[in-house]
PDB file as gemmi writes it, atoms N, CA and C in Angstrom:
CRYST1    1.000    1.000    1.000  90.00  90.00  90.00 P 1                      
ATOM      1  N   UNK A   1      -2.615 -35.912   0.199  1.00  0.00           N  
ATOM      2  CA  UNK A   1      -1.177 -36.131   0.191  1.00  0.00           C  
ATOM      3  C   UNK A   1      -0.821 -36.946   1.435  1.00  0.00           C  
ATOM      4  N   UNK A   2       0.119 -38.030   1.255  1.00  0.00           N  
ATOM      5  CA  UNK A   2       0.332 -38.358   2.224  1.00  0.00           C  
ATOM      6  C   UNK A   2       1.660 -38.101   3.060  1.00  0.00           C  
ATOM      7  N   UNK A   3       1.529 -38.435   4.380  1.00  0.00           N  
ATOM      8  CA  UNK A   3       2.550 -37.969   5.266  1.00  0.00           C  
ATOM      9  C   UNK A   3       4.368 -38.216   4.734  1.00  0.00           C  
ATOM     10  N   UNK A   4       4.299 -39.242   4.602  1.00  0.00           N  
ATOM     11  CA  UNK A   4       5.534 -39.486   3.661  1.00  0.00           C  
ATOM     12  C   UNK A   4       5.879 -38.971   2.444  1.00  0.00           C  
ATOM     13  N   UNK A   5       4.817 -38.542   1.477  1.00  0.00           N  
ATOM     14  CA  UNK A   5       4.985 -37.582   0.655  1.00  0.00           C  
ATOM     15  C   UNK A   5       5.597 -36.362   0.595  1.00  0.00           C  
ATOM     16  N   UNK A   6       4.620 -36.059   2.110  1.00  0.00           N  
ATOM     17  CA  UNK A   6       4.876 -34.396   2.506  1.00  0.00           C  
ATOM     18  C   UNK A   6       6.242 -34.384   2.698  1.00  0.00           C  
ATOM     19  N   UNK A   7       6.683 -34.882   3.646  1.00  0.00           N  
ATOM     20  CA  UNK A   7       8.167 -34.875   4.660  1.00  0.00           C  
ATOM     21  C   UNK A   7       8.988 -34.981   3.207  1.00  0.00           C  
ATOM     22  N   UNK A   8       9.402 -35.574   2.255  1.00  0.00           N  
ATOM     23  CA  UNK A   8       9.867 -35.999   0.952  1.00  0.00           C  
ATOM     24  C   UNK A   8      10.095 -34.430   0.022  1.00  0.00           C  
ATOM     25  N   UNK A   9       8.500 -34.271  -0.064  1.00  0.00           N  
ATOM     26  CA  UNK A   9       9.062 -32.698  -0.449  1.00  0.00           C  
ATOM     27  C   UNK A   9       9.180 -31.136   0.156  1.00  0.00           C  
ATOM     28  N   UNK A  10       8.647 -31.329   1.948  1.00  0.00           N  
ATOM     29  CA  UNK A  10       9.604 -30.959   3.068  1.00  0.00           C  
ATOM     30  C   UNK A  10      10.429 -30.850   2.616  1.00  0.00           C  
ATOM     31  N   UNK A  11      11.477 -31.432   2.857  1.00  0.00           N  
ATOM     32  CA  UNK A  11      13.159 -32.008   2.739  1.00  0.00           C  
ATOM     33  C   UNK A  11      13.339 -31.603   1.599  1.00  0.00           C  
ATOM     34  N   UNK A  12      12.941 -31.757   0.438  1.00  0.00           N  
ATOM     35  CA  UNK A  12      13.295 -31.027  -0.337  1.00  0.00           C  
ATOM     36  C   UNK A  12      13.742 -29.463  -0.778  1.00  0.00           C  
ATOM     37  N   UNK A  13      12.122 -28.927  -0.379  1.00  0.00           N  
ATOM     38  CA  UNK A  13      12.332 -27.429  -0.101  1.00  0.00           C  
ATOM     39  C   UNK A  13      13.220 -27.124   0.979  1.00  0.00           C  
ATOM     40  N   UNK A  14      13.195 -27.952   1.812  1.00  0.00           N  
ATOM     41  CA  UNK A  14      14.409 -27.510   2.630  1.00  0.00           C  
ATOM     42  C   UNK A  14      15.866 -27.057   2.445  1.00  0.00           C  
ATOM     43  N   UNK A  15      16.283 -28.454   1.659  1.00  0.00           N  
ATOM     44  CA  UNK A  15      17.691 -28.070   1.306  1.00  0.00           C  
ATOM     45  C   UNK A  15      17.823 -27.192  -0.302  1.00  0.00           C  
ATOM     46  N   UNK A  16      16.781 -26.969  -1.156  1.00  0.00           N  
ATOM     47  CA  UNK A  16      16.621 -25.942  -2.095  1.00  0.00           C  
ATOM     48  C   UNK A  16      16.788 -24.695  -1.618  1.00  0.00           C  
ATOM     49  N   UNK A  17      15.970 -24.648  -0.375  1.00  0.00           N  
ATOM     50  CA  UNK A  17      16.279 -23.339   0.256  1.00  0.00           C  
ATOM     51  C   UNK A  17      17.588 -22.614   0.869  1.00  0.00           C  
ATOM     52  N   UNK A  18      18.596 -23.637   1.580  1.00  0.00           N  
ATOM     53  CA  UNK A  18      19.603 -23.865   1.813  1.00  0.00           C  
ATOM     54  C   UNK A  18      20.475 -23.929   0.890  1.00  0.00           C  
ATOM     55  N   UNK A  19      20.450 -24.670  -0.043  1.00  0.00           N  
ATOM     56  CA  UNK A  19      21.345 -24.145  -1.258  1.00  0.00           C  
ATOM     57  C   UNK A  19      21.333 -22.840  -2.433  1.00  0.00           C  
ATOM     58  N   UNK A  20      20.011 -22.180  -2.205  1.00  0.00           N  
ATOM     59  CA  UNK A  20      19.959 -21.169  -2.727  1.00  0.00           C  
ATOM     60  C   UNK A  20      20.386 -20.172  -1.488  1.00  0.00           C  
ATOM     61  N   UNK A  21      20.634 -20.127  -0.414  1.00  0.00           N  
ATOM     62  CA  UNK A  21      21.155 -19.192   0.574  1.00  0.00           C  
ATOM     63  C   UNK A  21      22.925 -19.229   0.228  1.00  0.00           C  
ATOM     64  N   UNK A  22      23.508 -20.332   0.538  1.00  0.00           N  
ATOM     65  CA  UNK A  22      24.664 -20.051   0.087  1.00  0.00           C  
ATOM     66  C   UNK A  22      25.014 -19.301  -0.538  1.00  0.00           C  
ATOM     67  N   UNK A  23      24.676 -20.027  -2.083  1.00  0.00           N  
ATOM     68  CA  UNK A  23      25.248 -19.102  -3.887  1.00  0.00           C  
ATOM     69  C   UNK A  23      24.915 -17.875  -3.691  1.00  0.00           C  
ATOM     70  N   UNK A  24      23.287 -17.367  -3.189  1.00  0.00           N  
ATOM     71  CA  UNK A  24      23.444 -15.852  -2.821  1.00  0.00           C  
ATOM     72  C   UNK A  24      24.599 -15.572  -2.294  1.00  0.00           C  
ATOM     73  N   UNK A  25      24.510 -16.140  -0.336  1.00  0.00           N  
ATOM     74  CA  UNK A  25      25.604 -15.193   0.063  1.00  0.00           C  
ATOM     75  C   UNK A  25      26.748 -15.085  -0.773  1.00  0.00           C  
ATOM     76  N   UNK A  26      27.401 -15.808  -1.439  1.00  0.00           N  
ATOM     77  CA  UNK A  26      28.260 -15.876  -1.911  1.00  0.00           C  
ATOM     78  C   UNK A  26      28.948 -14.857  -3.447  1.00  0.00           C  
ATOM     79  N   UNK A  27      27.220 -14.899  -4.070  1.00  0.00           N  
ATOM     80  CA  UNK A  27      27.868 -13.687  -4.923  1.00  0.00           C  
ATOM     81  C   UNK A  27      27.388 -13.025  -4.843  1.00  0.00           C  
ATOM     82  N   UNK A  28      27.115 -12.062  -4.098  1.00  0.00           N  
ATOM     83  CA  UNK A  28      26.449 -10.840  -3.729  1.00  0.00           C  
ATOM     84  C   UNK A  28      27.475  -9.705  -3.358  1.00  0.00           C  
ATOM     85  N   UNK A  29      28.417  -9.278  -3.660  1.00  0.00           N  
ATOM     86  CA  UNK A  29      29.070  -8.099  -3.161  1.00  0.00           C  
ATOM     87  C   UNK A  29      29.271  -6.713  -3.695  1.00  0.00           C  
ATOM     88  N   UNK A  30      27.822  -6.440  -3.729  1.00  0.00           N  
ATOM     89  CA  UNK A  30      28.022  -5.166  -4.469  1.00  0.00           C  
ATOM     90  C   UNK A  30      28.413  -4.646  -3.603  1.00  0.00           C  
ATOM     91  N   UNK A  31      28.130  -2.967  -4.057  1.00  0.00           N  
ATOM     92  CA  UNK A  31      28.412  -1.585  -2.961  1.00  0.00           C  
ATOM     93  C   UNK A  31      27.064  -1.705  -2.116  1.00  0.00           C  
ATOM     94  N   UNK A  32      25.914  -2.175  -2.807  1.00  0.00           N  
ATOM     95  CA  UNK A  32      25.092  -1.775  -2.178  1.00  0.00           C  
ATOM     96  C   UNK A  32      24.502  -2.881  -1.227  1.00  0.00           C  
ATOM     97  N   UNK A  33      25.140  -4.381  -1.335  1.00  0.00           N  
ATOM     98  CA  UNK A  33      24.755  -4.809  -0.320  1.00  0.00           C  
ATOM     99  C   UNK A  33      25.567  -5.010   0.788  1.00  0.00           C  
ATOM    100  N   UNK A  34      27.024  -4.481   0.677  1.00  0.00           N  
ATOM    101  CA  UNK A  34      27.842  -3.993   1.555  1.00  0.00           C  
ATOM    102  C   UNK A  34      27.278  -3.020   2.334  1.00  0.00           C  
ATOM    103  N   UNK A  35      26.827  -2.215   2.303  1.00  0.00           N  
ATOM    104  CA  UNK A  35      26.201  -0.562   3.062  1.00  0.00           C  
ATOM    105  C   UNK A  35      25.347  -1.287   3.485  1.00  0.00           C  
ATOM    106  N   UNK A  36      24.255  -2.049   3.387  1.00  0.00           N  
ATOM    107  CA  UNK A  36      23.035  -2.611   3.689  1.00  0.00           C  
ATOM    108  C   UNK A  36      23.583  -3.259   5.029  1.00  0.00           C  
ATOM    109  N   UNK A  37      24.494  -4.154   4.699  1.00  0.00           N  
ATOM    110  CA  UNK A  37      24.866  -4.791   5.957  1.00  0.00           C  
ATOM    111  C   UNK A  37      25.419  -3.997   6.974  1.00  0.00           C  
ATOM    112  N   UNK A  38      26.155  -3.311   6.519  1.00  0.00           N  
ATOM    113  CA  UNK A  38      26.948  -2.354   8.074  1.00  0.00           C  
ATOM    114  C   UNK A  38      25.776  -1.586   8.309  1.00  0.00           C  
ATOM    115  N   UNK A  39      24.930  -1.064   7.722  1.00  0.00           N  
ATOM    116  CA  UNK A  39      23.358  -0.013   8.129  1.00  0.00           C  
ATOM    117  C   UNK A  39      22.607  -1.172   9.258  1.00  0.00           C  
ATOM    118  N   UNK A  40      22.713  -2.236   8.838  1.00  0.00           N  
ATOM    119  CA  UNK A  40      22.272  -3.257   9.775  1.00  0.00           C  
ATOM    120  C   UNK A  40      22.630  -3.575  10.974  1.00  0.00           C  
ATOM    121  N   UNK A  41      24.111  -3.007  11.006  1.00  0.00           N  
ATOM    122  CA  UNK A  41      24.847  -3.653  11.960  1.00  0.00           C  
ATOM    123  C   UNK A  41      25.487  -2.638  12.871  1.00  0.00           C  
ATOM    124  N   UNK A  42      24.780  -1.406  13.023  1.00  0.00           N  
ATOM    125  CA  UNK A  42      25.190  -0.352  13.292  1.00  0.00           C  
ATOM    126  C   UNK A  42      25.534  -0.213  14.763  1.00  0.00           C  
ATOM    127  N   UNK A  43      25.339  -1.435  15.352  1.00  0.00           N  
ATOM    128  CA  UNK A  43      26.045  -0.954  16.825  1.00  0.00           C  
ATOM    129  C   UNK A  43      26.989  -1.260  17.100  1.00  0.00           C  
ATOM    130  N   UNK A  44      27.518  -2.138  16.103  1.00  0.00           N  
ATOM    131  CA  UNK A  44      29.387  -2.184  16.050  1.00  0.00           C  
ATOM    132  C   UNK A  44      29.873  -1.063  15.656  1.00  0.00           C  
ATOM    133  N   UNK A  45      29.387   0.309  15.959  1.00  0.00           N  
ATOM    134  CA  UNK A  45      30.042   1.138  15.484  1.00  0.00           C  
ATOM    135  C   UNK A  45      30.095   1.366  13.994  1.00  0.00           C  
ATOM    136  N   UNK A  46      30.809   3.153  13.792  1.00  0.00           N  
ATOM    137  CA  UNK A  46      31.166   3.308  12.268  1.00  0.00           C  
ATOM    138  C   UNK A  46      32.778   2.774  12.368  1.00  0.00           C  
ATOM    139  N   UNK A  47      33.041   3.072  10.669  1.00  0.00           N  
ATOM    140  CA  UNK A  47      33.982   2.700  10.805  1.00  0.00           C  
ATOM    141  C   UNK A  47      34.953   4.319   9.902  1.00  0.00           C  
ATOM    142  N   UNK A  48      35.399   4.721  10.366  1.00  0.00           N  
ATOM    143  CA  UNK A  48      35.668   6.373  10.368  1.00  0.00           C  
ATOM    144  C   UNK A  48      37.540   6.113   9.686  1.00  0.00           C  
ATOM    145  N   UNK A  49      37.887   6.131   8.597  1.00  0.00           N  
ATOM    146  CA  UNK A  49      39.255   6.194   8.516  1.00  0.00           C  
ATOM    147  C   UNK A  49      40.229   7.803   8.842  1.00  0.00           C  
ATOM    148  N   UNK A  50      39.981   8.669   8.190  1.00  0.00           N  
ATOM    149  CA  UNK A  50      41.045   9.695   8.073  1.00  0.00           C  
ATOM    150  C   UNK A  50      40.599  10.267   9.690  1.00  0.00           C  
ATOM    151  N   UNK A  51      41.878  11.193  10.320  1.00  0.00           N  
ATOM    152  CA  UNK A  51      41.626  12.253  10.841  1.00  0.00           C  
ATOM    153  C   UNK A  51      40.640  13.352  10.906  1.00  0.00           C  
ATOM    154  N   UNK A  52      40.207  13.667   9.192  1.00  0.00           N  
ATOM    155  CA  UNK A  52      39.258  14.860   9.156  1.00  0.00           C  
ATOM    156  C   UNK A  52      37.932  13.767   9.583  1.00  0.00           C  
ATOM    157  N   UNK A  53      37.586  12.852   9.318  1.00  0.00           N  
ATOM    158  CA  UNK A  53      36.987  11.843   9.125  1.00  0.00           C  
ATOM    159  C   UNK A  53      36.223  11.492  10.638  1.00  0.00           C  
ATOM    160  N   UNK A  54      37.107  11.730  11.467  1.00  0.00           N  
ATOM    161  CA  UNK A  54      36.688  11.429  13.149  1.00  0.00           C  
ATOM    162  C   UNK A  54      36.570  12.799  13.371  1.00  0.00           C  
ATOM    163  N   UNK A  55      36.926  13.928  12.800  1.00  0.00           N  
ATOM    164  CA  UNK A  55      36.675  15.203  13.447  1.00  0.00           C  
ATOM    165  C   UNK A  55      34.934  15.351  13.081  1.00  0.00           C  
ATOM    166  N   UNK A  56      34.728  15.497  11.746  1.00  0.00           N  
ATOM    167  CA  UNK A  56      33.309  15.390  11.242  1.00  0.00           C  
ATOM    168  C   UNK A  56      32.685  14.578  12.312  1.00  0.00           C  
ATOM    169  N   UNK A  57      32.670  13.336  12.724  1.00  0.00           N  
ATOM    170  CA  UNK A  57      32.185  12.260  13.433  1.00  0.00           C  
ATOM    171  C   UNK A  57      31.658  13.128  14.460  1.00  0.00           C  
ATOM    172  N   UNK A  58      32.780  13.345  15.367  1.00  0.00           N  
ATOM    173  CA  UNK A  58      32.976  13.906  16.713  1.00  0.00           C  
ATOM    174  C   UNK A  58      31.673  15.451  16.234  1.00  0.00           C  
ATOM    175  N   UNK A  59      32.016  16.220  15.437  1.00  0.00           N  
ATOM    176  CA  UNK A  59      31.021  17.279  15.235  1.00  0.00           C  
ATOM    177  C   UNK A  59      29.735  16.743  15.086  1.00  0.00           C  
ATOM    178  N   UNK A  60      29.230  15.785  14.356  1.00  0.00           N  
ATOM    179  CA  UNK A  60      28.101  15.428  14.225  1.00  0.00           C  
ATOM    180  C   UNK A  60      27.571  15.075  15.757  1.00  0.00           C  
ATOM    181  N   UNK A  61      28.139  13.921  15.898  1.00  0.00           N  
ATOM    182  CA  UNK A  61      27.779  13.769  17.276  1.00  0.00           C  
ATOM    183  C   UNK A  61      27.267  14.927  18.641  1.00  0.00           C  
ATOM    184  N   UNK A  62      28.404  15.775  18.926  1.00  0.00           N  
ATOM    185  CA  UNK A  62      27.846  17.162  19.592  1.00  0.00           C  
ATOM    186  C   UNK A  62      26.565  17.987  18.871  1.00  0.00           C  
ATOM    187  N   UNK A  63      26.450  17.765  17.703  1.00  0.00           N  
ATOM    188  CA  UNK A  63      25.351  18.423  16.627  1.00  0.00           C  
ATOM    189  C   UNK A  63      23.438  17.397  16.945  1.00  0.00           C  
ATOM    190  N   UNK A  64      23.933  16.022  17.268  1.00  0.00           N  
ATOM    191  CA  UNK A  64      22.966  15.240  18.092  1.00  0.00           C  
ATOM    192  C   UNK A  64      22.681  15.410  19.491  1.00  0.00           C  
ATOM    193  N   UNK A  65      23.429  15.241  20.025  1.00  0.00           N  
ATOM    194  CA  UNK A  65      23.259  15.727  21.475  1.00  0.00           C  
ATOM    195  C   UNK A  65      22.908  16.932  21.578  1.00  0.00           C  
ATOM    196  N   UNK A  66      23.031  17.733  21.189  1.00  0.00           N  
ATOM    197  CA  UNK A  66      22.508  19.638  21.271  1.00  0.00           C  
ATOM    198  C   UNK A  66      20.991  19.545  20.550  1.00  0.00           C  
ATOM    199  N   UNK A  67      20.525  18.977  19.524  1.00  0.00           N  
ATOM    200  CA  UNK A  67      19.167  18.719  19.255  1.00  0.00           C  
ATOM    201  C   UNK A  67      18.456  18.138  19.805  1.00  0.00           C  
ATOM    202  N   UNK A  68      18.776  16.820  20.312  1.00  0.00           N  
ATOM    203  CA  UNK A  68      18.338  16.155  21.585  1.00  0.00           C  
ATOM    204  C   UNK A  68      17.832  17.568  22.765  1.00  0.00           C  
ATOM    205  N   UNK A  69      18.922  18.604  23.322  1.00  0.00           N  
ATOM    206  CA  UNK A  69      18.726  19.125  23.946  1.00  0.00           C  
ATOM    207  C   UNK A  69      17.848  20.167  23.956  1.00  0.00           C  
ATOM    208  N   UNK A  70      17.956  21.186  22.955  1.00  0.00           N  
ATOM    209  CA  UNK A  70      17.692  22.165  22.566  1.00  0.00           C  
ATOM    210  C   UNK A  70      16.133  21.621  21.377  1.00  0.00           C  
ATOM    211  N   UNK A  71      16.370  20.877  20.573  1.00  0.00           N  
ATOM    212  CA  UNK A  71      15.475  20.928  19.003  1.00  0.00           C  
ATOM    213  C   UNK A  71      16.129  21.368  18.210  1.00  0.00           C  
ATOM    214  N   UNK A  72      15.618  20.849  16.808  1.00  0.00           N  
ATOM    215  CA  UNK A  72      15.975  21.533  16.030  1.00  0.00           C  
ATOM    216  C   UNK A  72      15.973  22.933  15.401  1.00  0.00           C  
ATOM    217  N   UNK A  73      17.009  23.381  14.467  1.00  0.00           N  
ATOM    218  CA  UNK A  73      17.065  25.059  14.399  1.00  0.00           C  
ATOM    219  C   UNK A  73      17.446  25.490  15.276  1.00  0.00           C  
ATOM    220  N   UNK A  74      17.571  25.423  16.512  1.00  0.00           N  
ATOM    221  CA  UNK A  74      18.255  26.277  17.311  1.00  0.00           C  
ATOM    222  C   UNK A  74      19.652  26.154  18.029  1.00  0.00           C  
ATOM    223  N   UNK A  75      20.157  27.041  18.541  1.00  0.00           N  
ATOM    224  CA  UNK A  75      22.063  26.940  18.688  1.00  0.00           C  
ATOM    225  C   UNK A  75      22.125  28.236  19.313  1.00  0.00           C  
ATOM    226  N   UNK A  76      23.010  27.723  20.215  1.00  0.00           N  
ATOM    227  CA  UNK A  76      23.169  28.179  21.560  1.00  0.00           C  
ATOM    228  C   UNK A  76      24.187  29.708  21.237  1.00  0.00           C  
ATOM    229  N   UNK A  77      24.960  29.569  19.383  1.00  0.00           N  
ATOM    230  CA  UNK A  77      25.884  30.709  19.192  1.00  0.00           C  
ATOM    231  C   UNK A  77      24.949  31.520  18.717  1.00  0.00           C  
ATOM    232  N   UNK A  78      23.416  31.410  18.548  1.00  0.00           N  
ATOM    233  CA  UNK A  78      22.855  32.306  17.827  1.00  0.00           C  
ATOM    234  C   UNK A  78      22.496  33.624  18.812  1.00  0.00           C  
ATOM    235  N   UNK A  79      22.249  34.761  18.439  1.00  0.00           N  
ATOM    236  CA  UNK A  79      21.981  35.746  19.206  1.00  0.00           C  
ATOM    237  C   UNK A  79      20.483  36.310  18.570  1.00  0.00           C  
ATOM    238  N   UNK A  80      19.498  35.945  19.304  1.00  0.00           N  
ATOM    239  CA  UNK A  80      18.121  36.412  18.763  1.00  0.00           C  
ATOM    240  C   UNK A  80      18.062  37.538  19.459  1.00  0.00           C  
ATOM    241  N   UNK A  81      17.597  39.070  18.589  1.00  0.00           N  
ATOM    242  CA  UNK A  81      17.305  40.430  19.574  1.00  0.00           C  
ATOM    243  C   UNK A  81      15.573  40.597  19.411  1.00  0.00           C  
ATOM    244  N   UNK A  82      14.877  39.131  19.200  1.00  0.00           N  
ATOM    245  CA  UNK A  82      13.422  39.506  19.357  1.00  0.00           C  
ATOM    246  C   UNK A  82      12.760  39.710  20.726  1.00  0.00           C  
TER     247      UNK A  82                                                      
END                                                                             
């Protein structure tokens, strides 16, 4: 093959590739590649609407940090008489 050949269908696959990126992004909006992306993008934060919604949050969170501390199964309200 020659060099001018190559570069010819280079360039080709190139912008095939490029035009098949678009039309994806473009119709792709399920549920599930919505979740995919924010799972991706998780250090912008959640995104938490209701009141009960940030309370859960806020519990989970103290529920991480205490496993972190402690491990799992165990909690500091439990009363073991072994």
């Amino acid at each position: 093959m020659k060099a001018s050949e190559f570069l010819k269908k280079y360039e080709r696959d190139q912008k095939a590739k490029q035009d098949h990126a678009e039309t994806s992004e473009d119709e792709d909006h399920s549920l599930e590649h919505n979740a995919r992306e924010r799972a991706a993008h998780l250090d912008q934060g959640l995104n938490v609407g209701s009141p009960f919604d940030w309370e859960d949050l806020e519990k989970y969170k103290k529920e991480l940090e205490r496993m972190d501390r402690e491990g799992p199964g165990r909690s500091k309200d439990k009363n073991d008489d072994s």
